[in-house]
C-alpha positions in Angstrom: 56.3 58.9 -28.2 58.1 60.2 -31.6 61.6 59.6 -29.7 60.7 56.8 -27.8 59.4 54.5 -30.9 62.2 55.8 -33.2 64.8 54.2 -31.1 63.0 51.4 -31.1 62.9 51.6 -35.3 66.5 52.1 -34.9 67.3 49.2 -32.9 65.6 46.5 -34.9 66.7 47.8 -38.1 70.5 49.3 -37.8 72.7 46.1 -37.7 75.1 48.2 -36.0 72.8 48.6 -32.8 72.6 45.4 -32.4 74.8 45.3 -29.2 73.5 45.0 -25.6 73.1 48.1 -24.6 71.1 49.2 -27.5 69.0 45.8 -27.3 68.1 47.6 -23.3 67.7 50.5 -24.7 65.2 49.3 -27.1 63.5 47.7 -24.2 63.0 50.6 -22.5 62.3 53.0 -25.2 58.9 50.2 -26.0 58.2 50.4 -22.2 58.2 54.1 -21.9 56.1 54.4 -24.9 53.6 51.8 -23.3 53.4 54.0 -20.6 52.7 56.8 -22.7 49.9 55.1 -24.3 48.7 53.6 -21.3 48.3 56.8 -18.8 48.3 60.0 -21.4 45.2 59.6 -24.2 42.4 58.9 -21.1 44.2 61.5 -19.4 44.4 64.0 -22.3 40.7 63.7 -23.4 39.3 64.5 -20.2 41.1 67.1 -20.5 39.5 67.6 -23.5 36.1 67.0 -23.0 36.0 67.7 -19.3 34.5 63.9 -18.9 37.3 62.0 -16.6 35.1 59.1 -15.7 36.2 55.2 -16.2 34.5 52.0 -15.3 35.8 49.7 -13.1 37.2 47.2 -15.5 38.6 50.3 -17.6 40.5 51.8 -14.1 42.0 48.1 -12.9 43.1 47.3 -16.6 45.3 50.7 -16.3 46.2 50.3 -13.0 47.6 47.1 -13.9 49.5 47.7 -17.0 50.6 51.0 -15.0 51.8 48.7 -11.9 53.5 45.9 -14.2 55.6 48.6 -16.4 56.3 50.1 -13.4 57.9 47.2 -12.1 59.7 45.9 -14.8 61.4 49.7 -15.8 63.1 49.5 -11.6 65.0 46.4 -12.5 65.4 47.4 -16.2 67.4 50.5 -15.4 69.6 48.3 -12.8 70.4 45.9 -15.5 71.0 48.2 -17.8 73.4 50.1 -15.6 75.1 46.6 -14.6 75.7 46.1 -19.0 77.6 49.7 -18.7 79.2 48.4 -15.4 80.9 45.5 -17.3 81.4 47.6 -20.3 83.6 50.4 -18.8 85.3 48.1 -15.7 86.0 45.4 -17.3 86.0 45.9 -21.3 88.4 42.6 -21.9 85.4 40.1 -20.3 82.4 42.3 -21.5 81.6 40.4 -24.8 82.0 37.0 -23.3 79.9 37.8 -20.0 77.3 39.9 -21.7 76.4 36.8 -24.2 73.1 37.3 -26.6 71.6 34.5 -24.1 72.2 36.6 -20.8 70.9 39.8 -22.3 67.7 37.9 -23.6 67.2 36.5 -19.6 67.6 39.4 -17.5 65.0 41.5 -20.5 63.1 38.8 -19.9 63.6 38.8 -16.2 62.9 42.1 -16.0 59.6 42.4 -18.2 58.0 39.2 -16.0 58.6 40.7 -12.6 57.1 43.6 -13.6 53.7 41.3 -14.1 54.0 39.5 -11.4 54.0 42.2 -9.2 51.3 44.0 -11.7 49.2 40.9 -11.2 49.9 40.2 -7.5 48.3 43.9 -6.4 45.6 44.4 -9.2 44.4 41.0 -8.3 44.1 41.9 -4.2 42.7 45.0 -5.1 39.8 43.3 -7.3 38.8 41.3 -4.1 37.6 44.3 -2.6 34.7 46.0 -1.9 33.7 49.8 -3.5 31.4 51.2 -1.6 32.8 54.8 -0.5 33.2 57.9 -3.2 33.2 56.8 -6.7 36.2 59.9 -7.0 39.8 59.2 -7.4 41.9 62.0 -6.2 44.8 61.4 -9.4 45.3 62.0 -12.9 45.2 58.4 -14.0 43.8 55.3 -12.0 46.3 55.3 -9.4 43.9 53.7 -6.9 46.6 52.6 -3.9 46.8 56.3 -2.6 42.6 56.6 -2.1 42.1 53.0 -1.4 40.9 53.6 2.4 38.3 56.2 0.9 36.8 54.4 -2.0 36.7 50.6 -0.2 34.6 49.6 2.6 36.5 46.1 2.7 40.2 46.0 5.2 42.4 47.7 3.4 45.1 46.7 5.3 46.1 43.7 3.8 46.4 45.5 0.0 48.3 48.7 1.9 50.9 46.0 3.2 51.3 44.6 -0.5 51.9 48.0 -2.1 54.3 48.9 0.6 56.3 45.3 0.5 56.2 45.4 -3.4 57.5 49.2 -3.1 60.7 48.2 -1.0 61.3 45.0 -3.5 61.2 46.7 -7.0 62.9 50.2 -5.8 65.2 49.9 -2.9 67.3 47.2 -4.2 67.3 48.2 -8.0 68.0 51.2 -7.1 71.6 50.6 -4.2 72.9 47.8 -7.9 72.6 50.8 -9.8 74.3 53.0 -7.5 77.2 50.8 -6.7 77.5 50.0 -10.6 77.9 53.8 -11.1 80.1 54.2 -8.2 82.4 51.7 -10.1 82.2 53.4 -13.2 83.0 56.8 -11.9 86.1 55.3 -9.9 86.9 53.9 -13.6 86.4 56.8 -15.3 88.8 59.1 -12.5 91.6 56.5 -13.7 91.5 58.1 -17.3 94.4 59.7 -18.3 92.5 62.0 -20.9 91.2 65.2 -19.0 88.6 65.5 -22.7 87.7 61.8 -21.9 87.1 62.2 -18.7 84.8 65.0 -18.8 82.7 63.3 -21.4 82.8 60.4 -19.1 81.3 62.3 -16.5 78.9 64.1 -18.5 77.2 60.7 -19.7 77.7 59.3 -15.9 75.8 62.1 -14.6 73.2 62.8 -16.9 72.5 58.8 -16.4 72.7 59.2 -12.8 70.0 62.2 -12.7 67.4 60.4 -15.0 67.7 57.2 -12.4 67.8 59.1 -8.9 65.0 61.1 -10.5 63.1 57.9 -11.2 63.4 55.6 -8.3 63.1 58.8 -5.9 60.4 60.4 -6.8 58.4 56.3 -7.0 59.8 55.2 -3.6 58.6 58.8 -1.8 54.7 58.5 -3.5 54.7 54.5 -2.6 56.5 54.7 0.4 55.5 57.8 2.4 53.1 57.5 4.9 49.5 58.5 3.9 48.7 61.4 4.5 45.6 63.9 2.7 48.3 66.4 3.8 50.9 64.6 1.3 48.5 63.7 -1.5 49.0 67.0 -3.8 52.4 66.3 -3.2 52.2 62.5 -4.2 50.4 63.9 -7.2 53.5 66.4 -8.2 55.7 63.2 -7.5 53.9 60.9 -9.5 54.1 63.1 -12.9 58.1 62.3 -12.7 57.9 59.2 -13.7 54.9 59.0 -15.9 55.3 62.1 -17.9 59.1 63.6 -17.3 61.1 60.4 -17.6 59.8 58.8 -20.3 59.9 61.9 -22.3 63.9 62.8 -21.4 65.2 59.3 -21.8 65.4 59.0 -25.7 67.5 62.5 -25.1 69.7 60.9 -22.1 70.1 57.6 -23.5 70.1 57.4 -26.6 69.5 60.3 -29.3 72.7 62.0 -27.8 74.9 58.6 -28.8 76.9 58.9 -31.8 76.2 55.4 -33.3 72.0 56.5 -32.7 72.9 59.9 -35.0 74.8 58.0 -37.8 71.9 54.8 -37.6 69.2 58.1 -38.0 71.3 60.3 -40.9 71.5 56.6 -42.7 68.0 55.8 -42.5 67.1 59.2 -43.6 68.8 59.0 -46.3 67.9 56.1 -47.3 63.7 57.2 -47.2 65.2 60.3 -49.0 66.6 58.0 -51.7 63.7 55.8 -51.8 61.4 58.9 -52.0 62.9 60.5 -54.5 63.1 56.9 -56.8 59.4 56.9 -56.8 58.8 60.4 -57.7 61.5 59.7 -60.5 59.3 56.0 -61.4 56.5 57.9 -61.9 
């Protein structure tokens, strides 16, 4: 949360971050932290207290907010990894092609996919009956995995939806931002300098890892058959990108980044400054 909502301080305060791909980056430092907020506090205090009931209302709310971030953090990462496509393969075009009107519409393309499919499943899921165990078998209100055991209505219908909306938001995201990495590494082999190069690399597959660790781990829980068998597993799967990725992107993305370091030393120092003026005013 700490990294997450710094870069997003950062961002909207350091005039020299104001550049595309810290304007994604502060997109998906907010929608990391949402998750965070959304999935962690219920999860941590019945922990806590050992209580991990939730109404009805309480469980679609999150499984909505959960479904829409969900969505719009697949084709955030794609467009994000299309910015560093045009930035590295073809630097001489990247300012006039990645315009401050084109980075605002594919955010915003993005952030309202991500409710429309939020909306589109929490809405078929309402229509149906609960009449089976009041239990779901998850850490948070994931209710698409148990929906055959907690429903008395056709499920069928919702299972399709799920599975559709799975293959939309992760297969295709996912093959743009492998074939924009694919350029960038045959761009990167084309360097002359063997330190350049290697830092290249470093960033490429660092980037790579976070996003095949993403997408993977959300297209095998969505898109595996269901199975009680497979439902621990799910479970494993589904803390990946709930819990791991948002807490190692501020350190892949952005906190690692030169510019990020100086905008943070500057803004210390400035609260330092500032700290130290009131002591002195006093």
């Amino acid at each position: 949360m700490t990294g997450n909502l710094l870069i997003v301080l950062l961002v909207a305060v350091d005039q020299h971050l104001h550049t595309p791909m810290y304007f994604f980056l502060g997109n998906l430092s907010f929608l990391e932290s949402s998750y965070s907020t959304t999935i962690m506090p219920k999860m941590l205090a019945g922990l806590l207290t050992g209580d991990g009931s939730i109404s009805v209302k309480a469980c679609l709310i999150q499984f909505f907010i959960f479904s829409f971030l969900g969505g719009a953090e697949c084709y955030l990462l794609s467009v994000m990894s299309y910015d560093r496509y045009l930035a590295v393969s073809k630097p001489l075009h990247y300012a006039t092609v990645m315009n401050g009107r084109l980075c605002m519409q594919l955010a915003a393309g993005s952030w309202v996919s991500g409710i429309l499919v939020g909306t589109s499943i929490t809405v078929r899921v309402s229509q149906l009956s609960f009449c089976g165990p009041n239990e779901i078998d998850h850490y948070f209100c994931d209710v698409i995995p148990d929906i055959k055991q907690i429903s008395c209505s056709d499920t069928h219908l919702v299972e399709l939806s799920a599975f559709i909306f799975a293959c939309i938001f992760t297969l295709p995201p996912f093959l743009l931002t492998l074939t924009s990495y694919a350029f960038i590494i045959a761009t990167i082999l084309r360097i002359q300098s063997i330190t350049g190069r290697q830092k290249a690399f470093s960033t490429c597959s660092s980037h790579l890892m976070v996003v095949a660790l993403f997408y993977g781990t959300l297209m095998l829980v969505y898109m595996l058959p269901r199975s009680r068998n497979l439902r621990f597993v799910k479970k494993i799967f589904s803390l990946f990108y709930t819990v791991l990725t948002p807490m190692v992107n501020p350190l892949i993305y952005s906190l690692r980044n030169k510019e990020v370091k100086e905008a943070l030393g500057k803004g210390i120092r400035k609260l330092s400054f500032y700290i130290i003026f009131q002591k002195a005013s006093f």
